[in-house]
PyMOL CGO cylinders between C-alpha atoms (Angstrom):
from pymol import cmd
from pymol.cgo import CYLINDER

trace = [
    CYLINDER, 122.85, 126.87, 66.36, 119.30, 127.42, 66.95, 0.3, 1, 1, 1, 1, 1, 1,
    CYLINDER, 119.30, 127.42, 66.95, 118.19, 129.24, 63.87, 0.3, 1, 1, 1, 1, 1, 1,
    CYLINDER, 118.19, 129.24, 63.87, 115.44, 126.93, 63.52, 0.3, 1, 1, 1, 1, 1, 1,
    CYLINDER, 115.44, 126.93, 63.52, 114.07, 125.46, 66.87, 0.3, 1, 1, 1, 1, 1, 1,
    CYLINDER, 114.07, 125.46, 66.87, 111.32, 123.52, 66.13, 0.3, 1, 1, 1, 1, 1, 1,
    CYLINDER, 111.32, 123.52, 66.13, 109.70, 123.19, 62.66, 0.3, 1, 1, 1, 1, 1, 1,
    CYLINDER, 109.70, 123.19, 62.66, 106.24, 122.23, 64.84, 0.3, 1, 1, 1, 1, 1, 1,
    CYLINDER, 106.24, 122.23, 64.84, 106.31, 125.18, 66.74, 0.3, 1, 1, 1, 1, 1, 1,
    CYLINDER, 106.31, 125.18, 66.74, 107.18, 127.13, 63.37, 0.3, 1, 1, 1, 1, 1, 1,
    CYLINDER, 107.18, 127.13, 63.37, 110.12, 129.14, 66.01, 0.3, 1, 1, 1, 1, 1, 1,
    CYLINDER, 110.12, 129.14, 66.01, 112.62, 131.10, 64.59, 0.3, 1, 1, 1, 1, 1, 1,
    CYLINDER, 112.62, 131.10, 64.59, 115.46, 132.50, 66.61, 0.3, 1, 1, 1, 1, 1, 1,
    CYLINDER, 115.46, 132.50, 66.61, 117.63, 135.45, 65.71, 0.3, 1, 1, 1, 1, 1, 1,
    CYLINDER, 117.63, 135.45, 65.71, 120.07, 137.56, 67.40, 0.3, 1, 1, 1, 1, 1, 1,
    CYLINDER, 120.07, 137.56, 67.40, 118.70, 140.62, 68.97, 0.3, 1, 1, 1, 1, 1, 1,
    CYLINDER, 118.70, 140.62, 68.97, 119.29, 143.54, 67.56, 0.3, 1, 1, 1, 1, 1, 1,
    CYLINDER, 119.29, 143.54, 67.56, 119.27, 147.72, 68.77, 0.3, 1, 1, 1, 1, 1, 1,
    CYLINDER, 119.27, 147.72, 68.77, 115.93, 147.71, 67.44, 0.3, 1, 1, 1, 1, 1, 1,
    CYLINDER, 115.93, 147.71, 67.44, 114.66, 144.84, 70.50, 0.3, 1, 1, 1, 1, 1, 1,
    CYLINDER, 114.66, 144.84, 70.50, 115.35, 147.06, 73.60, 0.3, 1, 1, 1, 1, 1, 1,
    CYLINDER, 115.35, 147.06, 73.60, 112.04, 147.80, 73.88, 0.3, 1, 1, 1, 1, 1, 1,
    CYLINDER, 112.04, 147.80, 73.88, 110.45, 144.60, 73.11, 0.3, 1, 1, 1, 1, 1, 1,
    CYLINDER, 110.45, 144.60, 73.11, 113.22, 142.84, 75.71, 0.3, 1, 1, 1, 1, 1, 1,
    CYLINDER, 113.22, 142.84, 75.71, 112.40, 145.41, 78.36, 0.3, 1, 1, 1, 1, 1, 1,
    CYLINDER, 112.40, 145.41, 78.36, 108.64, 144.65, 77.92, 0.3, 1, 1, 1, 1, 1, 1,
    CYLINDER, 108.64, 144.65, 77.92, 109.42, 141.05, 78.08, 0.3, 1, 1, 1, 1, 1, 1,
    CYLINDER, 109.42, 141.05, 78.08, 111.37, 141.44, 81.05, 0.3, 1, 1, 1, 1, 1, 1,
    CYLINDER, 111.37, 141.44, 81.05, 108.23, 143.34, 82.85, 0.3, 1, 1, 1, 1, 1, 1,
    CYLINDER, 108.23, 143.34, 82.85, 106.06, 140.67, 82.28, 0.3, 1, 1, 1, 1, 1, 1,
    CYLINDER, 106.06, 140.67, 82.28, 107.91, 138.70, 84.32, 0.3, 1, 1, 1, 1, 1, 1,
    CYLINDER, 107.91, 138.70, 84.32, 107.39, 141.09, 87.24, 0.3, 1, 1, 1, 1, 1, 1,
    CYLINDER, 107.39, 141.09, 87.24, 103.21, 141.15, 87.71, 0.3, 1, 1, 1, 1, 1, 1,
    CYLINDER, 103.21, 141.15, 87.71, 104.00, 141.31, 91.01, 0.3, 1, 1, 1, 1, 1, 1,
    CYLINDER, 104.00, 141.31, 91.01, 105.32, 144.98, 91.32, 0.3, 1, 1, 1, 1, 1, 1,
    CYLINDER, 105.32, 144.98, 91.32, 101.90, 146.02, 90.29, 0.3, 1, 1, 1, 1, 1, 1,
    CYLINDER, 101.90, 146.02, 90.29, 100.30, 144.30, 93.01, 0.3, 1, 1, 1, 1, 1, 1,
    CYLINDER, 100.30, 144.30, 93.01, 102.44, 147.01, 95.69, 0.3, 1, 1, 1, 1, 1, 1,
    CYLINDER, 102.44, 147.01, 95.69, 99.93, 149.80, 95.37, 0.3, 1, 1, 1, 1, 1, 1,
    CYLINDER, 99.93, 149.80, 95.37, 102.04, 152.19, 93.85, 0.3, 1, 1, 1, 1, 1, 1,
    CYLINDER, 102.04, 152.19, 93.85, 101.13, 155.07, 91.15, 0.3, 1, 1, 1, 1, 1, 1,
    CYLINDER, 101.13, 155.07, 91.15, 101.68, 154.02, 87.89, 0.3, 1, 1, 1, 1, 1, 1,
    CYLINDER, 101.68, 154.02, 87.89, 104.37, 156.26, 86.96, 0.3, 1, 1, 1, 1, 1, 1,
    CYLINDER, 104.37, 156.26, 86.96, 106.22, 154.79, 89.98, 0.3, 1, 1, 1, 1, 1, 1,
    CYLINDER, 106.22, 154.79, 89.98, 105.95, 150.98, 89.16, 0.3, 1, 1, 1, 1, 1, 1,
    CYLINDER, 105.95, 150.98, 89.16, 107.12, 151.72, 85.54, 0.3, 1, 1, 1, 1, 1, 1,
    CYLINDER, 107.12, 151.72, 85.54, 110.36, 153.46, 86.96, 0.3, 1, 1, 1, 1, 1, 1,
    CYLINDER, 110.36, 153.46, 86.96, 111.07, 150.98, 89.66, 0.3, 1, 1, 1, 1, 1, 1,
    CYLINDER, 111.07, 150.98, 89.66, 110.84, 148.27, 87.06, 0.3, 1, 1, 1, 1, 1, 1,
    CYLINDER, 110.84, 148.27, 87.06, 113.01, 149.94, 84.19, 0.3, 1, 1, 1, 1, 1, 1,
    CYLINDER, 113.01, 149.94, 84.19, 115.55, 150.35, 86.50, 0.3, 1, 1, 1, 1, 1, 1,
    CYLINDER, 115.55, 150.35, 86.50, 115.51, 146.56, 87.43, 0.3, 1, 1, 1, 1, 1, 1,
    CYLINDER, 115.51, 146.56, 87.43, 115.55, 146.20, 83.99, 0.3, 1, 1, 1, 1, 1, 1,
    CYLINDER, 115.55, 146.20, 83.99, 118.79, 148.07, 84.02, 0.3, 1, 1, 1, 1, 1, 1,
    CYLINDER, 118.79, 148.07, 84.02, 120.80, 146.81, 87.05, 0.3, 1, 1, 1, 1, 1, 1,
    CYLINDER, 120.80, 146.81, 87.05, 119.75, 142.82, 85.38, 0.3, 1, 1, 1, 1, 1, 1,
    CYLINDER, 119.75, 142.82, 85.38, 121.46, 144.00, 82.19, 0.3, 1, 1, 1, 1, 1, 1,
    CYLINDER, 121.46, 144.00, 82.19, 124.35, 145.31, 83.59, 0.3, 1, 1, 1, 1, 1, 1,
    CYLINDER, 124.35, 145.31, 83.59, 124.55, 142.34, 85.76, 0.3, 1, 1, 1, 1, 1, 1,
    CYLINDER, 124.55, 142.34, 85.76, 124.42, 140.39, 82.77, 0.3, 1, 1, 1, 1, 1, 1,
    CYLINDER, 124.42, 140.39, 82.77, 127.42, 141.91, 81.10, 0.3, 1, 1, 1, 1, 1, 1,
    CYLINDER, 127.42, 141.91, 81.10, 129.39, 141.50, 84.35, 0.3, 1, 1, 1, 1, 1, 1,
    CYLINDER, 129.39, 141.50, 84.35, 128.88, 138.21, 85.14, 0.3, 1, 1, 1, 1, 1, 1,
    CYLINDER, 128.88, 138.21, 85.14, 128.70, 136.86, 81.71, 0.3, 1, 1, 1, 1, 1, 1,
    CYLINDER, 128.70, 136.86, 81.71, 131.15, 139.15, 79.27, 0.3, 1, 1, 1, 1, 1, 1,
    CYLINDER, 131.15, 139.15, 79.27, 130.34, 137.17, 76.17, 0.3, 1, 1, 1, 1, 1, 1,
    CYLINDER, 130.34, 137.17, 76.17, 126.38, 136.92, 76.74, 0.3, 1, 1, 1, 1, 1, 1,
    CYLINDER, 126.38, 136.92, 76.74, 124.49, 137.16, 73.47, 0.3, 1, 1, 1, 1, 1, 1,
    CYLINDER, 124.49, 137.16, 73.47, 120.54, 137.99, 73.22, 0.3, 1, 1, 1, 1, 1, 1,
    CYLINDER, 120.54, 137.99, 73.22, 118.26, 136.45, 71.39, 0.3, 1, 1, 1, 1, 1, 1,
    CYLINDER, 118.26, 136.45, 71.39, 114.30, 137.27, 69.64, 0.3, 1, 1, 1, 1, 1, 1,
    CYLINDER, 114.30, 137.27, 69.64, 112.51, 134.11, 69.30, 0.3, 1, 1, 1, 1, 1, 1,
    CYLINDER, 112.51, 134.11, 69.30, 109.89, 134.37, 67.11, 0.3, 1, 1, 1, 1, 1, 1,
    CYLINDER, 109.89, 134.37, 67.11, 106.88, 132.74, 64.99, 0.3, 1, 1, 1, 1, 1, 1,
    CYLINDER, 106.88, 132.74, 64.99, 106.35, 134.44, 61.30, 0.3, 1, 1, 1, 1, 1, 1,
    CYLINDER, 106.35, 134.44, 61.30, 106.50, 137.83, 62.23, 0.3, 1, 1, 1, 1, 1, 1,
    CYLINDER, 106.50, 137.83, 62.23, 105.94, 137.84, 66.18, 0.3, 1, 1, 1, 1, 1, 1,
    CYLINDER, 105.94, 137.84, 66.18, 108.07, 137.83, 68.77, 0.3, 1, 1, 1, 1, 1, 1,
    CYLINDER, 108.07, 137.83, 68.77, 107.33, 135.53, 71.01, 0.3, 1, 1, 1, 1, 1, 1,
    CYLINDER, 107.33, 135.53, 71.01, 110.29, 135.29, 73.52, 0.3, 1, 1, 1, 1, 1, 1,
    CYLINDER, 110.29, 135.29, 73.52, 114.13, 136.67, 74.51, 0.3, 1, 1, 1, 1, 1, 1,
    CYLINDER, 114.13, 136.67, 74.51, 116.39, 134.01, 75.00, 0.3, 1, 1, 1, 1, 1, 1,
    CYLINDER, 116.39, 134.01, 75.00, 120.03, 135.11, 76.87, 0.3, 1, 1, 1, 1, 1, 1,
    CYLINDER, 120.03, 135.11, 76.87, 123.06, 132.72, 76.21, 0.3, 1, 1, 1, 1, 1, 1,
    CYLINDER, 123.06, 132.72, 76.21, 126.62, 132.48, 76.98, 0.3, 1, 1, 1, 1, 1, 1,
    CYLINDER, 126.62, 132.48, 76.98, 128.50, 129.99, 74.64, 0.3, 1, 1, 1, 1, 1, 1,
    CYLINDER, 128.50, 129.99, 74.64, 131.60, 128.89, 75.60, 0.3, 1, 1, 1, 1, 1, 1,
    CYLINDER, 131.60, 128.89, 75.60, 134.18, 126.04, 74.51, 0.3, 1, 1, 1, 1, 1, 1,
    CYLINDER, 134.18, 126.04, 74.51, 133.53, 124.43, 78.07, 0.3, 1, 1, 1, 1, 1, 1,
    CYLINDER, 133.53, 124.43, 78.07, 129.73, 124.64, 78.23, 0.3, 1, 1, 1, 1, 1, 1,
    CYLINDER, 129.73, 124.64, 78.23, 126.40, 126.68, 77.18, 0.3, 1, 1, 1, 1, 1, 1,
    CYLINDER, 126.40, 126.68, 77.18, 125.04, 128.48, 80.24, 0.3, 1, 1, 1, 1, 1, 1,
    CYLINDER, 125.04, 128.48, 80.24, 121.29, 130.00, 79.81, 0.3, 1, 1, 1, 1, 1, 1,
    CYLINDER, 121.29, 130.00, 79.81, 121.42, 133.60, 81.46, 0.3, 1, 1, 1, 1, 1, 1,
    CYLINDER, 121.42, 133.60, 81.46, 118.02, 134.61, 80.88, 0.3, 1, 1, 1, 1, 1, 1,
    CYLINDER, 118.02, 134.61, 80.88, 114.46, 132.77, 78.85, 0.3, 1, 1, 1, 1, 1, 1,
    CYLINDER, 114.46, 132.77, 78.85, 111.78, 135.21, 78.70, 0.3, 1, 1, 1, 1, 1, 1,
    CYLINDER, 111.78, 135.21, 78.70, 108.77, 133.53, 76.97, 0.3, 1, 1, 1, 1, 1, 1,
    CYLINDER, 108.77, 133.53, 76.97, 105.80, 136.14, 76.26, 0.3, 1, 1, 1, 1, 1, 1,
    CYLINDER, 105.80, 136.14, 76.26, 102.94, 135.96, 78.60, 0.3, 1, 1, 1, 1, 1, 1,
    CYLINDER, 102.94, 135.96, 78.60, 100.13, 134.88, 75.32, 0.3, 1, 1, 1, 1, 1, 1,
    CYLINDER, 100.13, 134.88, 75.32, 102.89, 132.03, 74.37, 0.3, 1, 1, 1, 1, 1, 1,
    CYLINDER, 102.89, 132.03, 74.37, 103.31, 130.66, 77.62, 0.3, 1, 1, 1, 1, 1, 1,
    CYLINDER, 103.31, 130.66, 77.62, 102.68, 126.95, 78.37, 0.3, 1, 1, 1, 1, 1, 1,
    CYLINDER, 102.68, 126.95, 78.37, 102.70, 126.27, 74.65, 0.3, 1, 1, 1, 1, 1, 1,
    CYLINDER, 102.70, 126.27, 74.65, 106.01, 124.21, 74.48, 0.3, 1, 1, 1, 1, 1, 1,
    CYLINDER, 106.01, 124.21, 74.48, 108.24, 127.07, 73.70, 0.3, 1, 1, 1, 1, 1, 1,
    CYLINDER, 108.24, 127.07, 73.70, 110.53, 126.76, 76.71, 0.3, 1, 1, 1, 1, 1, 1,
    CYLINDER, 110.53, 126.76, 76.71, 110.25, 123.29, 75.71, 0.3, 1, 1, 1, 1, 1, 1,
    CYLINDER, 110.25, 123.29, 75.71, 111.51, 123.64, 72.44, 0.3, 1, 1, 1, 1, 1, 1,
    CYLINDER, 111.51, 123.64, 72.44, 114.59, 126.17, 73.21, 0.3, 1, 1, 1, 1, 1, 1,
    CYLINDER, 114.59, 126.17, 73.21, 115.43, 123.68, 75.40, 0.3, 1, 1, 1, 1, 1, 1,
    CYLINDER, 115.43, 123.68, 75.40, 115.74, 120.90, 73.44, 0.3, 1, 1, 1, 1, 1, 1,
    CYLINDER, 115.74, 120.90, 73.44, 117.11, 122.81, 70.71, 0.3, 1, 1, 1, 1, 1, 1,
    CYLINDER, 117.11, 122.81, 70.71, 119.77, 123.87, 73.19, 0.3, 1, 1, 1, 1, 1, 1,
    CYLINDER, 119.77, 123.87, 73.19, 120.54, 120.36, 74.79, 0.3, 1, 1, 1, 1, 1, 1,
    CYLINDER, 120.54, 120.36, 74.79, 121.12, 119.00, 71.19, 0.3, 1, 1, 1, 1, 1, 1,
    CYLINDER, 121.12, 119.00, 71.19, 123.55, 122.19, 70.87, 0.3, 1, 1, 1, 1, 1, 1,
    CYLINDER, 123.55, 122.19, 70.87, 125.27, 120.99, 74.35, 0.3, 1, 1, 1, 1, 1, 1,
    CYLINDER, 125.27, 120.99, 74.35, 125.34, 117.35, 73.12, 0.3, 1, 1, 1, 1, 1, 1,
    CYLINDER, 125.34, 117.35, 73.12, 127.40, 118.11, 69.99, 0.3, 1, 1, 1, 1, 1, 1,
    CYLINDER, 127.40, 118.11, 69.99, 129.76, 119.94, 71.63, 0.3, 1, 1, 1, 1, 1, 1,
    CYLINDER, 129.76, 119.94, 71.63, 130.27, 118.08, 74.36, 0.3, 1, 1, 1, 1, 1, 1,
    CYLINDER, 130.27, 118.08, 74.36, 129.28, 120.09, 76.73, 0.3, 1, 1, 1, 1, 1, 1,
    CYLINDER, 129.28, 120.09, 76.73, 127.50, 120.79, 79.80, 0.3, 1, 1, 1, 1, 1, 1,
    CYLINDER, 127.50, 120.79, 79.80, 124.16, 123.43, 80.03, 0.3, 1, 1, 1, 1, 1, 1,
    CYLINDER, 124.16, 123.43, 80.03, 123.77, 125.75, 83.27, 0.3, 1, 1, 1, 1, 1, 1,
    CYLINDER, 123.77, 125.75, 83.27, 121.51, 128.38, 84.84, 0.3, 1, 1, 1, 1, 1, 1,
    CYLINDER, 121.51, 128.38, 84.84, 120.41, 129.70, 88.01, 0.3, 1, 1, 1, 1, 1, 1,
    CYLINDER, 120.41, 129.70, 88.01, 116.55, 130.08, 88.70, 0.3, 1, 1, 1, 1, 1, 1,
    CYLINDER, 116.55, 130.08, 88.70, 114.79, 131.96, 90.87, 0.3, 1, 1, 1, 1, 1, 1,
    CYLINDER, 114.79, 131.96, 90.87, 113.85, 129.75, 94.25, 0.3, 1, 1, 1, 1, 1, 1,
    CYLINDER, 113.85, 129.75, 94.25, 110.17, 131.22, 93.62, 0.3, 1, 1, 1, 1, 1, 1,
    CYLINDER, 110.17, 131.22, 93.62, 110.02, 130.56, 90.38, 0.3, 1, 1, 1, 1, 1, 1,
    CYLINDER, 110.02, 130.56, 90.38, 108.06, 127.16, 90.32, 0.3, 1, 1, 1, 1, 1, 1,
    CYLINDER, 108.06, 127.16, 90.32, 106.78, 127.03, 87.02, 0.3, 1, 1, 1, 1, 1, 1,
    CYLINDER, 106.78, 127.03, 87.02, 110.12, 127.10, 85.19, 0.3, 1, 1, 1, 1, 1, 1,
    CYLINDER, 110.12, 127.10, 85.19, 111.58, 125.03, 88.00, 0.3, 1, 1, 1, 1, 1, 1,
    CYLINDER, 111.58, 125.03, 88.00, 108.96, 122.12, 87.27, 0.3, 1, 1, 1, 1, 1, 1,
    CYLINDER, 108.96, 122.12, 87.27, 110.61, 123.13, 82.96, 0.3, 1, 1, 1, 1, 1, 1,
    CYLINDER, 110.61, 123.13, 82.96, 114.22, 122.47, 84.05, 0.3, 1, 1, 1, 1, 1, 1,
    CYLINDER, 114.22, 122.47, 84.05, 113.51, 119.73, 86.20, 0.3, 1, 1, 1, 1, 1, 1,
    CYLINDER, 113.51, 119.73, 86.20, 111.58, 117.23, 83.44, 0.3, 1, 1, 1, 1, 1, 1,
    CYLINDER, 111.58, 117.23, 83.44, 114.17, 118.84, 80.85, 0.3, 1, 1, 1, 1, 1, 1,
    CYLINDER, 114.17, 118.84, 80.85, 116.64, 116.51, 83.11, 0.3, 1, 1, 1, 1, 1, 1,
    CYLINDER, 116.64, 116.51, 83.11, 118.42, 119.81, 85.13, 0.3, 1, 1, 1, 1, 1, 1,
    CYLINDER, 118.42, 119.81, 85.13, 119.80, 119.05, 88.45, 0.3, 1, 1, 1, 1, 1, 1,
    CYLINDER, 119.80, 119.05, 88.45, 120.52, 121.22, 91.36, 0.3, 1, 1, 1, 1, 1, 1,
    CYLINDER, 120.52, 121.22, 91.36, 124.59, 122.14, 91.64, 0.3, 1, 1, 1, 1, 1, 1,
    CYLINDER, 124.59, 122.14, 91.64, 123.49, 124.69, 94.36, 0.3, 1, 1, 1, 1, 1, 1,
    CYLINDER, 123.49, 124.69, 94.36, 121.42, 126.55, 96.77, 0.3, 1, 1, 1, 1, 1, 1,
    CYLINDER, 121.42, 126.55, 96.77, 121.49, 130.60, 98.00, 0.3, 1, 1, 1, 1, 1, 1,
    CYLINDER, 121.49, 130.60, 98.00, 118.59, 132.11, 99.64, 0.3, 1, 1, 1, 1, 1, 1,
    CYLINDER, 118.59, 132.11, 99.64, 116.95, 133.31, 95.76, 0.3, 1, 1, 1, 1, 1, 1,
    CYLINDER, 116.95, 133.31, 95.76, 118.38, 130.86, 93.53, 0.3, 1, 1, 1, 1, 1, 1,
    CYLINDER, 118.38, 130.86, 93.53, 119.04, 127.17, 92.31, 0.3, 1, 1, 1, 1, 1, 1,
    CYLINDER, 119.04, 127.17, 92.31, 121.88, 126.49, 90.19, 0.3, 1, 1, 1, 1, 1, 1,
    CYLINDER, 121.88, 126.49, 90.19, 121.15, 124.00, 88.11, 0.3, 1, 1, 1, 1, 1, 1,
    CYLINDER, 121.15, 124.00, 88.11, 122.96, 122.23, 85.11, 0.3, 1, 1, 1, 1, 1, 1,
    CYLINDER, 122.96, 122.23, 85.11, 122.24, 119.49, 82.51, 0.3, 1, 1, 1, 1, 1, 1,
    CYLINDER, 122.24, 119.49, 82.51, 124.80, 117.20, 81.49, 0.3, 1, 1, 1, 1, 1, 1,
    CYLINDER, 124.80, 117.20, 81.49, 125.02, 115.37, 77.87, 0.3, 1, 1, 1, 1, 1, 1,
    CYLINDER, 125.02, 115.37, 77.87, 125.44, 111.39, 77.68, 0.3, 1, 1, 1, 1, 1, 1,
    CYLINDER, 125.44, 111.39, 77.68, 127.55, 110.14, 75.48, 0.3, 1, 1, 1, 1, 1, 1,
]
cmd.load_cgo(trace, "trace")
């Protein structure tokens, strides 16, 4: 399905394995500058963001039973996590986690692309909820053609729908 994602971006994609956890949990902290900005000890940030880390996962595996992960990578480096649910009735895109050096490049771009031509042969629709302060990937989904479904006081629900 996505094995090879863009042959200009040279992206590879492969299912995550045991030996990712700590390359998805560093991922995941990258996306959360922000607790180091609370004045906190070191040793406290780290904790309070490996248990976010945590509860997401588990939330993950709740909400979405059949969720796979994802490395996306160029040659040897990993470059990204991508989190997908594949179902016969649509694709929905749990979690995209590009790393903070590869950012702005066209990866997120490129996943998804790769992912709307996935949607488009089956047939099927693409959702994903995004974090209301969360412009930058926002501004992604929104020229990717997303559309807001719905509205709670953190997140947009958005989906992208295939044209025959």
């Amino acid at each position: 399905m996505l094995s090879q994602l863009n042959p200009l971006l040279n992206i590879n994609v492969r299912p995550a394995s045991d030996d990712d956890v700590f390359i998805m949990a560093q991922l995941f902290y990258s996306t959360r500058s922000d607790f180091y900005q609370l004045g906190l000890p070191q040793v406290t940030v780290d904790m309070l963001l490996q248990q976010q880390y945590q509860l997401q996962q588990m939330s993950y595996k709740n909400q979405f039973p059949n969720v796979m992960d994802y490395i996306l990578c160029r040659q040897a480096q990993i470059i990204g996590k991508l989190t997908l649910e594949v179902k016969p009735e649509y694709l929905w895109l749990v979690d995209l986690v590009i790393a903070p050096d590869t950012r702005s490049k066209g990866v997120g771009t490129a996943v998804l692309e790769a992912l709307k031509q996935d949607a488009k042969g089956r047939q099927v629709p693409i959702y994903l909820s995004v974090a209301i302060d969360n412009p930058r990937a926002k501004a992604l989904y929104y020229q990717q053609g997303f559309t807001i479904q719905g509205v709670t006081d953190t997140h947009e629900s958005m989906q992208w729908q295939y044209r025959t």
